[in-house]
C-alpha positions as CSV (number, residue, x, y, z in Angstrom):
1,X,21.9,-21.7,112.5
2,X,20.5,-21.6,108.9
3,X,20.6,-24.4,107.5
4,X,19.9,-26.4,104.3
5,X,18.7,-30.1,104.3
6,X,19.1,-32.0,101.1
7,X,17.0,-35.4,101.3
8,X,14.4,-36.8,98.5
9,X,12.7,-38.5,101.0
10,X,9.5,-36.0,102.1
11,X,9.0,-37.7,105.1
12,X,12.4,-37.7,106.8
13,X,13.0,-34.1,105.0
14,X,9.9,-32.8,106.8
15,X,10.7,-34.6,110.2
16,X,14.0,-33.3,110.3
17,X,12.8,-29.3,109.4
18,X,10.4,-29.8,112.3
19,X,13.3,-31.0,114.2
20,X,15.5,-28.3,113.5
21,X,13.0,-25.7,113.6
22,X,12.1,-26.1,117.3
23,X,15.6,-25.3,118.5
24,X,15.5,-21.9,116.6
25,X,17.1,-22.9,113.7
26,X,16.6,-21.5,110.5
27,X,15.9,-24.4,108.0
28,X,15.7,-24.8,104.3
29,X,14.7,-27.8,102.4
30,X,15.8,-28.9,98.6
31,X,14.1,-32.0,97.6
32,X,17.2,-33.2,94.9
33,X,20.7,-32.2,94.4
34,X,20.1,-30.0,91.5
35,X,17.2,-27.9,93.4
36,X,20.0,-27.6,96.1
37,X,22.5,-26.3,93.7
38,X,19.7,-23.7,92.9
39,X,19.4,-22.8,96.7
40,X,23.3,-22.7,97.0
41,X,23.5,-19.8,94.4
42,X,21.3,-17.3,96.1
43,X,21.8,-18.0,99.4
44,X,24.3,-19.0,102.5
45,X,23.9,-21.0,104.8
46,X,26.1,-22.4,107.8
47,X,25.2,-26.0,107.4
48,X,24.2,-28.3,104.3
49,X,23.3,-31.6,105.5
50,X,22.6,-34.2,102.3
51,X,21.9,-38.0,101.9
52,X,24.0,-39.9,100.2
53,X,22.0,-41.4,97.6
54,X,19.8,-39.6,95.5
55,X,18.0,-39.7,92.4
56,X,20.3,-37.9,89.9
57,X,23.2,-36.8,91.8
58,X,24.7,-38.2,94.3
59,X,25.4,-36.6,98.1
60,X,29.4,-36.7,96.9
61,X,28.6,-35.2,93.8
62,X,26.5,-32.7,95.1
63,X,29.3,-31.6,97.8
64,X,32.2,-31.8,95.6
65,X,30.5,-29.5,93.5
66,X,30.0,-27.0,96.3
67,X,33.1,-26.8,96.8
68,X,34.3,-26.5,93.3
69,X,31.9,-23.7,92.6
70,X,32.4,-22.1,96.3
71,X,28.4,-22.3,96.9
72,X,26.3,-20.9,99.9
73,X,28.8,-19.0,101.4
74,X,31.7,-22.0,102.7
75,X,28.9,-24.1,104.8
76,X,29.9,-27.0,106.8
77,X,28.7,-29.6,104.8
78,X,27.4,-33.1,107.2
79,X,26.2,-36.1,105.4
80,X,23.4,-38.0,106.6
81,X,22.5,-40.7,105.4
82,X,21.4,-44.7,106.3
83,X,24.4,-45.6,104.2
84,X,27.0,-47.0,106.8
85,X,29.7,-48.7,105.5
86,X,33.0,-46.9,106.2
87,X,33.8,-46.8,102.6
88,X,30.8,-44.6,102.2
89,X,32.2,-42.3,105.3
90,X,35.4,-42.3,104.0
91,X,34.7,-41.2,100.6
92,X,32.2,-38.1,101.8
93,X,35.0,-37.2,104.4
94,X,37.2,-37.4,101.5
95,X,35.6,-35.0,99.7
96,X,35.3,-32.6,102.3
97,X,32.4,-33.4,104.8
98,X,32.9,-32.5,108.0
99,X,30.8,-35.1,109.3
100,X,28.9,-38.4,108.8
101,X,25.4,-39.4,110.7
102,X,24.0,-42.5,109.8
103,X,19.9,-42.0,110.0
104,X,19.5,-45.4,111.9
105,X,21.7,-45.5,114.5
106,X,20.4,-42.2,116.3
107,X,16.2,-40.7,116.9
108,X,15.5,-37.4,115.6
109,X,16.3,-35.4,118.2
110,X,20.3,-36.8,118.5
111,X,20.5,-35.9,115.1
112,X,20.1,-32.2,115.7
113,X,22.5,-32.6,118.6
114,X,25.1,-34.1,116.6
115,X,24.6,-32.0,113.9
116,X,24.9,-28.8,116.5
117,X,28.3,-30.1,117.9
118,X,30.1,-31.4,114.4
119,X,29.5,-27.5,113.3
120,X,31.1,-26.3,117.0
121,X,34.4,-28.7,116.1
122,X,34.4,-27.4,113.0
123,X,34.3,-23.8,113.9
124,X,37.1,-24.3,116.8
């Protein structure tokens, strides 16, 4: 899969690209909503997973405005994010996530498997 992972924390960004990497995915990082924005525009990708708080904008913001502007080629877009109150959930699914991980409640490596089956529900 070719992915983009939106997080301005280095450490988990990096973790998670190493993570993703060893199953043979293709993984892109963007450090802030607005360098992913960037990314969106030249490229697609099947997957955009975001945190939900950000310096600037938001995780929302940044997925409602994928899909306003129809960026990176109609990825599935999976929050993840240490945010867990189903408010938070609610409003991300709202705006058209396809999935919610909270960072906490799973290790690295359940991450990229529930990552890898939200995007085969969304496909069937």
């Amino acid at each position: 899969m070719k992915i983009l992972l939106v997080d301005d924390d280095a450490f988990l960004r990096d973790m998670y690209a190493t993570k993703f990497s060893e199953l043979n995915n293709e993984i892109d990082v963007a450090e802030t909503s607005e360098a992913a924005l960037a990314k969106l525009r030249e490229n697609e990708y099947e997957v955009v997973l975001m945190d939900m708080v950000m310096p600037g904008m938001s995780g929302v913001e940044l997925l409602k405005e994928i899909k306003a502007q129809s960026l990176g080629g109609n990825p599935a877009c999976i929050m993840l994010s240490n945010q867990s109150e189903e408010a938070d959930k609610q409003e991300a699914l709202g705006a058209g996530a396809v999935g919610y991980i909270v960072k906490a409640e799973l290790i690295p490596s359940e991450v990229v498997e529930a990552v890898h089956k939200l995007v085969e529900d969304n496909r069937n």
